[in-house]
C-alpha positions in Angstrom: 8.8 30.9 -21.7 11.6 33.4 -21.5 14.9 33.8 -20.9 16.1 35.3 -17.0 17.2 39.0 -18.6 13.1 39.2 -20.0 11.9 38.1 -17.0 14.0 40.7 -15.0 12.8 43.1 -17.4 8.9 42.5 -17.7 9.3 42.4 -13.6 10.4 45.9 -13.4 7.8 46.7 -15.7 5.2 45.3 -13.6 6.8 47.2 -10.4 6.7 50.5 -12.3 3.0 50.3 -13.4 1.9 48.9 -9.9 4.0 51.7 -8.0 1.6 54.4 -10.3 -1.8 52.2 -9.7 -0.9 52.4 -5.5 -0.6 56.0 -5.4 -3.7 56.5 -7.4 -5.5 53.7 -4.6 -4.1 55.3 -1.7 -5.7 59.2 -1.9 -8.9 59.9 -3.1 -7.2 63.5 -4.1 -5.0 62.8 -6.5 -7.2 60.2 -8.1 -9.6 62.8 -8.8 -6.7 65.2 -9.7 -4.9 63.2 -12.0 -7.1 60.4 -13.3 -11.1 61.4 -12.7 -12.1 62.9 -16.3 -9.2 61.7 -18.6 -10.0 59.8 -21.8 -8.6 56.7 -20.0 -11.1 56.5 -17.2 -14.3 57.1 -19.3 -16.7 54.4 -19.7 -19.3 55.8 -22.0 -19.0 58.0 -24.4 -22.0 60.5 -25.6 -22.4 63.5 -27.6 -22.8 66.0 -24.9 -19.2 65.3 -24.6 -18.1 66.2 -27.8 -20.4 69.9 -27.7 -19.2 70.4 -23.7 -22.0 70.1 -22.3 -22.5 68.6 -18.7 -20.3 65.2 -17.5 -22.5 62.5 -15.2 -21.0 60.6 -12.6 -21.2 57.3 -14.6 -19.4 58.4 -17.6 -16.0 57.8 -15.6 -14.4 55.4 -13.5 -15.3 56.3 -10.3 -12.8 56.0 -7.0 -14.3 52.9 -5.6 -14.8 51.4 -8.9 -10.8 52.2 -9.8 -9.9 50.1 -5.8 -11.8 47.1 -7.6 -10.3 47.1 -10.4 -6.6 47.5 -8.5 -7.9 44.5 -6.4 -8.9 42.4 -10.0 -5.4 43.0 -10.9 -3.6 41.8 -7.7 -5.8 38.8 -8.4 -4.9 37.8 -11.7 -1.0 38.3 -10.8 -1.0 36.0 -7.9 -2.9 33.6 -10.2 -1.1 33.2 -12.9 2.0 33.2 -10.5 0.5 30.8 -8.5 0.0 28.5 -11.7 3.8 28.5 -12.9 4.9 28.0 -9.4 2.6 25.0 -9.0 3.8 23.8 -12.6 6.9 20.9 -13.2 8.3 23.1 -15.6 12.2 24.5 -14.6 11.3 27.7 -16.7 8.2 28.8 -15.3 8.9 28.1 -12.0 12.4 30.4 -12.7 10.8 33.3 -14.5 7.8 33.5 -11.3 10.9 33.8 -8.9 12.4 36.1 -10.8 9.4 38.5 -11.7 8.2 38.1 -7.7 12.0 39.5 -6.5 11.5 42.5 -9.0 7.8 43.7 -7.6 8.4 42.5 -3.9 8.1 46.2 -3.2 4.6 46.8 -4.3 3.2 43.3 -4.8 1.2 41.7 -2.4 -0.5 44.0 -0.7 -3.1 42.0 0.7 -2.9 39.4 3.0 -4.7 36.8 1.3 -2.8 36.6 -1.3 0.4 36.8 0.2 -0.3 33.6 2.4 -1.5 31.9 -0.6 2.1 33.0 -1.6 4.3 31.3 0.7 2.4 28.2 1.3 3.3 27.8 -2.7 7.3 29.5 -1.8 7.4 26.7 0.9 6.0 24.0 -1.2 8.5 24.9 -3.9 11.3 24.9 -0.8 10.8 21.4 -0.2 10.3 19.9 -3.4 13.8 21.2 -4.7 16.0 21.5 -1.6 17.6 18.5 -3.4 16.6 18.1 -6.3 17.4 22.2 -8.0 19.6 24.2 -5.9 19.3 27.4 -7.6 15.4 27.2 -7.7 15.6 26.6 -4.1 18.2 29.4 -3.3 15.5 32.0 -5.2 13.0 30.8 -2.8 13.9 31.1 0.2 15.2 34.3 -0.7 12.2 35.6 -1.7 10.6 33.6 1.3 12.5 35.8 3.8 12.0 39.1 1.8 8.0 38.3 2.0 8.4 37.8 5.7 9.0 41.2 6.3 7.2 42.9 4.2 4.1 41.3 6.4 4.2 44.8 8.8 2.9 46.1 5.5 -0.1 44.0 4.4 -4.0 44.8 4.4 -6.7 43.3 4.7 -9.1 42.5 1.8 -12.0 44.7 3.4 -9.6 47.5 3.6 -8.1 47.2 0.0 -11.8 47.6 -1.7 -15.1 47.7 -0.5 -16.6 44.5 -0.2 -20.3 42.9 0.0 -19.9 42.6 3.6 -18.1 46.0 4.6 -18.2 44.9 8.3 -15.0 42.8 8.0 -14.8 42.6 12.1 -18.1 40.7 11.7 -17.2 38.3 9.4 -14.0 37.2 11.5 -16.4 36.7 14.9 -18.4 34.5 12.5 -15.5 32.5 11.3 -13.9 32.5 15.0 -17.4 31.5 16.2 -17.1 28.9 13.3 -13.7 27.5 13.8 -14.8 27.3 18.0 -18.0 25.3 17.1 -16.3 23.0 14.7 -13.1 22.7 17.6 -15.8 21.8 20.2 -17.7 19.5 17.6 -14.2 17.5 16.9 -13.4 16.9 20.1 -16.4 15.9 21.7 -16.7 13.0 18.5 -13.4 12.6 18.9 -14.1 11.7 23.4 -17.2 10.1 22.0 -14.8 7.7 19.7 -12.8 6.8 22.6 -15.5 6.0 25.0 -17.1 3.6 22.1 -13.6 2.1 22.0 -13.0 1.5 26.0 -16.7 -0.1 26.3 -15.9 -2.3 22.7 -12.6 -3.3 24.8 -14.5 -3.7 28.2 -16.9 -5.8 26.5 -14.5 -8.1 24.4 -12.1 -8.5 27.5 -15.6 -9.5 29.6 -16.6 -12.0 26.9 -13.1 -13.6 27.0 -13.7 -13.8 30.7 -16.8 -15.8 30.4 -15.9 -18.1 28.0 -12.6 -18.8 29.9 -15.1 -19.2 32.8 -17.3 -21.7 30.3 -14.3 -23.4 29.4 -13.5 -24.1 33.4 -16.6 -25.2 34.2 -17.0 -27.8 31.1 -13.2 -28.7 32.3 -14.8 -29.2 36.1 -17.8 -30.8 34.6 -16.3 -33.4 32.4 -13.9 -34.7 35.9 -17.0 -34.7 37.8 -18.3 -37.1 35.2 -15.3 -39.3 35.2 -14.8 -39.3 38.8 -18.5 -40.6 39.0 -17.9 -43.4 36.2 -14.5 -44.6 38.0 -16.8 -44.6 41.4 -19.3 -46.5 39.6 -16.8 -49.1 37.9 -15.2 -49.2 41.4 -18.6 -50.4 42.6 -19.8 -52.7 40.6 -16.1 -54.5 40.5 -16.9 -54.3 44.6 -19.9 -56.2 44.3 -18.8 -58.8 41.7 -15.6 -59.8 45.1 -18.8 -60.1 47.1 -21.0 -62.2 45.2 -17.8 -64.3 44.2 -15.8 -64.7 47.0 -18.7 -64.7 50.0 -21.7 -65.4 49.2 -22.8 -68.8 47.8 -24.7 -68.8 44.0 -28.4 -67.6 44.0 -29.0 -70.4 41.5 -27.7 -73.0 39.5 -27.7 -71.0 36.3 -25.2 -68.7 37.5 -22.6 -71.0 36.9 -23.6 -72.6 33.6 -21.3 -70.1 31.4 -22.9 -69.0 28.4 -20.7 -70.8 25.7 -21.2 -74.2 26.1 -17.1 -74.7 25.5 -16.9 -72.3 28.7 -16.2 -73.6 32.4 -16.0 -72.1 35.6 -13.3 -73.4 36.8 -11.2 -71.7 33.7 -10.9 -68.0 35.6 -8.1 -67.1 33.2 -9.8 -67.4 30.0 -12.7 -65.9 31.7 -10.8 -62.8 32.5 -8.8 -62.3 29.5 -12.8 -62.5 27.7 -14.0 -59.2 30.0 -10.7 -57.7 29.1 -11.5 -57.7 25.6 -15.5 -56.9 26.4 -14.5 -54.1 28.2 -12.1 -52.3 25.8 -13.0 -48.9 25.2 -13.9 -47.7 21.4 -11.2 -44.9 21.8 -8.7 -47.8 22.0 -10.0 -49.3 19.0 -10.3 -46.0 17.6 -6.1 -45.5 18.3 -5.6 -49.2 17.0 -7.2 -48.0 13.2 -5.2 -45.3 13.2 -2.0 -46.9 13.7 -2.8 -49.2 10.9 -3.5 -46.8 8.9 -0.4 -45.2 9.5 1.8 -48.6 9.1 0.1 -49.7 5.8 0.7 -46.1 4.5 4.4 -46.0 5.2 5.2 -50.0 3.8 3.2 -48.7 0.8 6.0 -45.6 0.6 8.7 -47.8 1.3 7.2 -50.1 -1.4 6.7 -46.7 -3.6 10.4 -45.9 -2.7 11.5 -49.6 -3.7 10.2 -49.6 -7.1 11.3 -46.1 -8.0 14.9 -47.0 -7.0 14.1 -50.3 -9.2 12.9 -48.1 -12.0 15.7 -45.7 -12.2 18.4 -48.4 -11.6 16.7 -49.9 -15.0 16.9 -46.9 -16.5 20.4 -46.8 -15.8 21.3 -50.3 -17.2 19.4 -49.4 -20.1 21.6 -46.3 -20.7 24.9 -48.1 -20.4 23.7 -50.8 -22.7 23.0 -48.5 -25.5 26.3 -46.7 -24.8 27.8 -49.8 -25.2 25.5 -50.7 -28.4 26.9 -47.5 -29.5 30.6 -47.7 -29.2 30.1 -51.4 -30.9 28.6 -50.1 -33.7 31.6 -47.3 -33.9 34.2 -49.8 -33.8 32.3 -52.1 -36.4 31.9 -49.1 -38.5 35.7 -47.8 -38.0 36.9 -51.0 -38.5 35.1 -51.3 -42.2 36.0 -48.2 -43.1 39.7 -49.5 -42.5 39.1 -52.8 -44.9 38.1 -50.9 -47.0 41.0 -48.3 -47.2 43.5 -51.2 -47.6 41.6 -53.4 -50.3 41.9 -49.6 -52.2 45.1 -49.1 -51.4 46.4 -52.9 -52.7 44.2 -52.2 -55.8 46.5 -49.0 -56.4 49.2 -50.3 -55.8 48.3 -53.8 -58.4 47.3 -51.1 -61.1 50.6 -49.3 -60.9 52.5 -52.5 -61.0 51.0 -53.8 -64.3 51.1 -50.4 -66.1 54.6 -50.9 -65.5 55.0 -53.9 -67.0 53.2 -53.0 -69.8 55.5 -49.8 -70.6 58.3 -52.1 -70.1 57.3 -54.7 -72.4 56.9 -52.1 -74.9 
């Protein structure tokens, strides 16, 4: 933590010292000429030195060596950069603004880092557009200023030499990559919606067939009534017949089976099938009405002795309001006896004392 004036400060530092380490990156000549040989490149030290005697190649930084050091040190600045952006804190996020204005013109250099950069810029854009307007004012700022110095950017291959020096390899391989992993997506993602059209097909085919089910059990159970109405239709048909025309096949048939019954009574003899032939879903409706009368006397019975209850509860109140004020006014009226009978017995005791003093 810092205040904006040390930040400015250690940001023109950084500039300064990063302007020195480009030109010493960018020729091969006046590395050697400047830095190859110096105290401050050596690596190892030996006696030969000291006598002047013959210098190896690995007693000094070499040129290549010196490009991977410049790249560890790019590194580590967008990192720690990229921490105090990504950080809550109002100070850090200030003092990274601040120190990235001041070495805009030799920091990043690679493209890597600089997209890693803006997506952290833009994320910082957003989150205090409403919240922080000066934070956001810095930022888009330096957003725009990054934005053109793009025309200047190199790749990572070019900065240093990598493991893999054949950088136009590596991005076929990733382009080949992204293409298979493209193709991959899409075909699951047609595959997906094929499984979802045949799950629909077959759902909206099953509904079909049980609606069809559903029809036929409809047409079944009609064909089934249909045939018991024919068949009570038929019956009632020949019963008229063996009545009405034809004489009695024996003498039987016209004994009934009670022995109270008698033919001639056709009346009572109808009104008995009527109740033979009553159907058990009648009787079935019957219970159930019952049931449903006796439930709702037994709430209006409920209903009757809660209104009983609570008019009770009522009187009982008002007669111990009333027991109440009684035994105020009793009380009240005692109290008043008694103030009088004091009062008399005053006034008695001041009478005699003054008879007494006049006697005297």
């Amino acid at each position: 933590s810092c205040t904006e004036n040390e930040a400015s400060r250690y940001g023109r530092f950084l500039a300064s010292m990063l302007e020195i380490a480009s030109r010493w990156h960018k020729d091969k000549e006046v590395f050697e000429v400047e830095c190859s040989g110096f105290p401050g490149f050596i690596t190892k030290w030996k006696a030969s030195h000291a006598e002047g005697g013959d210098k190896h190649n690995n007693d000094y930084v070499d040129f290549e060596n010196y490009r991977h050091v410049c790249h560890k040190w790019h590194y580590k600045i967008a990192k720690a950069l990229v921490v105090c952006l990504e950080s809550k804190d109002y100070v850090q996020i200030r003092n990274a603004l601040i120190i990235l204005n001041e070495i805009i013109d030799q920091f990043p250099l690679i493209s890597n880092l600089a997209n890693v950069l803006e997506k952290r810029i833009e994320k910082v854009c957003e989150d205090e557009k409403e919240k922080r307007k000066d934070l956001y004012i810095k930022a888009s700022s330096y957003r725009g200023k990054l934005g053109r110095c793009k025309g200047r950017m190199i790749k990572e291959h070019d900065f240093h030499i990598t493991k893999k020096p054949k950088g136009e390899k590596d991005e076929e391989d990733a382009g080949q990559k992204e293409e298979t992993t493209t193709k991959d997506k899409k075909e699951r993602s047609s595959e997906s919606k094929e499984r979802k059209s045949e799950s629909r097909e077959r759902k909206s085919e099953s509904r079909e067939r049980v609606s069809k089910s559903k029809e036929r059990g409809e047409r079944a159970t009609k064909s089934r009534e249909r045939g018991s109405e024919s068949r009570e239709r038929g019956s009632e048909s020949r019963e008229r017949e063996r009545t009405d025309m034809g004489p009695p096949a024996t003498k039987d048939s016209r004994k009934s089976a009670d022995p109270g019954d008698s033919d001639r009574d056709f009346k009572r003899k109808r009104d008995s099938n009527r109740e033979k032939e009553k159907s058990p879903v009648l009787d079935r409706l019957e219970k159930k009405e019952k049931a449903k009368k006796e439930k709702e006397k037994e709430k209006q019975r409920k209903e009757k002795e809660e209104k009983e209850k609570e008019k009770e509860k009522e009187k009982d109140k008002e007669s111990s309001k009333k027991d109440r004020k009684r035994d105020r006014d009793s009380s009240s009226e005692t109290e008043k006896k008694k103030r009088k009978e004091d009062e008399a017995s005053k006034h008695n005791g001041d009478s005699s004392t003054k008879r007494k003093t006049s006697r005297r």
